[in-house]
C-alpha positions in Angstrom: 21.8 -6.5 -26.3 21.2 -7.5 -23.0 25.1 -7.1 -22.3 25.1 -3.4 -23.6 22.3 -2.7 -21.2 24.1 -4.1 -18.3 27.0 -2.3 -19.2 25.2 0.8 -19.4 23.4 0.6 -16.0 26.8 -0.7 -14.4 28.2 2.8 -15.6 25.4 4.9 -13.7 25.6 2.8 -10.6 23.0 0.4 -11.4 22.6 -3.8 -11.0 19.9 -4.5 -13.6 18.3 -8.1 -12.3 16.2 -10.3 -15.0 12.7 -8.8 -14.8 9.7 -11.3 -15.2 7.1 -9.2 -15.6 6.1 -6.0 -17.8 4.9 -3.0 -15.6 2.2 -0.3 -15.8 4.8 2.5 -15.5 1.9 5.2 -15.2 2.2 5.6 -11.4 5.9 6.0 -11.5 5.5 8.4 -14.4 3.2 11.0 -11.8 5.9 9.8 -8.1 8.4 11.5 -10.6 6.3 14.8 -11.6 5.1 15.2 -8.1 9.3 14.8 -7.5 9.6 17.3 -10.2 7.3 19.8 -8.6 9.2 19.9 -5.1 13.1 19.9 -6.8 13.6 16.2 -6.6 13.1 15.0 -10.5 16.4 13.4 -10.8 17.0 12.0 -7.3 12.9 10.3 -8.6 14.4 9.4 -11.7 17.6 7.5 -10.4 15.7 5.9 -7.6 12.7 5.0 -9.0 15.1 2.8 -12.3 16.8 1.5 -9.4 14.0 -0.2 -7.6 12.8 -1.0 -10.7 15.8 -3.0 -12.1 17.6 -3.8 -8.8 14.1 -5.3 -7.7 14.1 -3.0 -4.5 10.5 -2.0 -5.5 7.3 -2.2 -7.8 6.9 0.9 -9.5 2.8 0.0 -10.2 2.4 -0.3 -6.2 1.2 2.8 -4.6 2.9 1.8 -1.3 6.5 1.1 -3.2 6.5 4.7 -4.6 5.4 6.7 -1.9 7.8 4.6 -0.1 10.7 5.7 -2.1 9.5 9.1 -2.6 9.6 9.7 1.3 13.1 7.8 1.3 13.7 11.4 -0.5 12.3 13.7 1.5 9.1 14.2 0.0 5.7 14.3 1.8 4.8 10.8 1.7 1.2 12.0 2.0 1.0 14.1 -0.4 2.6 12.1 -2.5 -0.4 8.7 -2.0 -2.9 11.7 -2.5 -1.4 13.0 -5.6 -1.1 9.2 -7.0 -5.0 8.1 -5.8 -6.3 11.4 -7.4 -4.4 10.6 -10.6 -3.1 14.2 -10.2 -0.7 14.0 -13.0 -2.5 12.2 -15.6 -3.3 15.3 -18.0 0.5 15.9 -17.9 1.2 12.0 -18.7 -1.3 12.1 -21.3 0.0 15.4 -23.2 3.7 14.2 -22.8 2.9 10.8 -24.5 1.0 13.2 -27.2 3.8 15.3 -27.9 6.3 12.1 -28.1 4.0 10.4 -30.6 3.1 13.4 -32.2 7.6 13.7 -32.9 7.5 9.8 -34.0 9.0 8.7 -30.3 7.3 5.3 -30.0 10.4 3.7 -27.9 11.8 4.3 -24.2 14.7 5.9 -23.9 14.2 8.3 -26.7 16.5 11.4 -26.8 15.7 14.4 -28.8 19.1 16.6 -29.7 18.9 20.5 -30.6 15.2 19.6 -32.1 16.8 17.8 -34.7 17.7 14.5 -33.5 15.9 11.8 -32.7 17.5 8.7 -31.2 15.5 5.8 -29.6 16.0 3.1 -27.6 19.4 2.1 -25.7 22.7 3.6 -27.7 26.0 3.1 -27.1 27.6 6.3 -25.7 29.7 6.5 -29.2 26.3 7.0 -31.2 25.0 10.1 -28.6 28.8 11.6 -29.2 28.2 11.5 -32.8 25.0 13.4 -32.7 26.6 16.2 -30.3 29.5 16.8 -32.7 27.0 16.8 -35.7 25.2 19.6 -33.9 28.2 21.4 -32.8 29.8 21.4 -36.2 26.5 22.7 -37.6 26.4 25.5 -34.8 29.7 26.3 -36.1 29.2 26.3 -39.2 25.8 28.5 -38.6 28.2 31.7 -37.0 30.8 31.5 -39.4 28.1 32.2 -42.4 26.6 34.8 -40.1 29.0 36.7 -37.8 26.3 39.4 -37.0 23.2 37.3 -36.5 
């Protein structure tokens, strides 16, 4: 397993280094929706796994994220303000709601066409397989009705 996950991070541009610890990942989770409200969710997201598994940062330290955040552009104050005032923790809470409330009790989980559930790590082969199931069924949909 630990092989496939290297493998995978290596293909997005990622060094994953042996973690000793287990991290409070709430902190990071509101860096990356402050990122999300100022257009930088994905440039959050890539960074913040990187200092995470390249050891470049610790994602439960106040300092490390607004740190990286800034590293992106964002206001760095803003930013320590949002995270001391725990300004994203309704958000946190009602995302972790919804995933529970759809069975998602792992990390990554992946939800396809509101059909298909796959959690944890998958090889790319088993994510191909769900996108042809739902294209063949989208297919399948139009030819029965033409006019709809």
């Amino acid at each position: 397993m630990h092989s496939h996950l290297q493998t995978i991070a290596e293909s997005v541009g990622l060094q994953m280094q042996s973690r000793d610890v287990i991290i409070n990942s709430r902190r990071a989770l509101g860096a990356a929706e402050f990122a999300r409200e100022h257009g930088k969710f994905e440039e959050m997201h890539h960074a913040l796994f990187k200092a995470h598994w390249e050891g470049g940062g610790r994602l439960e330290d106040v300092g490390d994220l607004v740190r990286i955040g800034t590293d992106l552009g964002l206001d760095g104050e803003d930013l320590r303000a949002a995270l001391e005032e725990h300004r994203y923790d309704a958000v946190i809470d009602e995302n972790r709601r919804m995933a529970s409330a759809m069975g998602i009790d792992a990390i990554p989980a992946h939800v396809f066409g509101r059909r298909y559930l796959i959690l944890g790590a998958q090889p790319y082969e088993v994510l191909k397989q769900v996108v042809h199931r739902l294209t063949d069924a989208d297919e399948t949909l139009r030819a029965e009705h033409p006019d709809e």
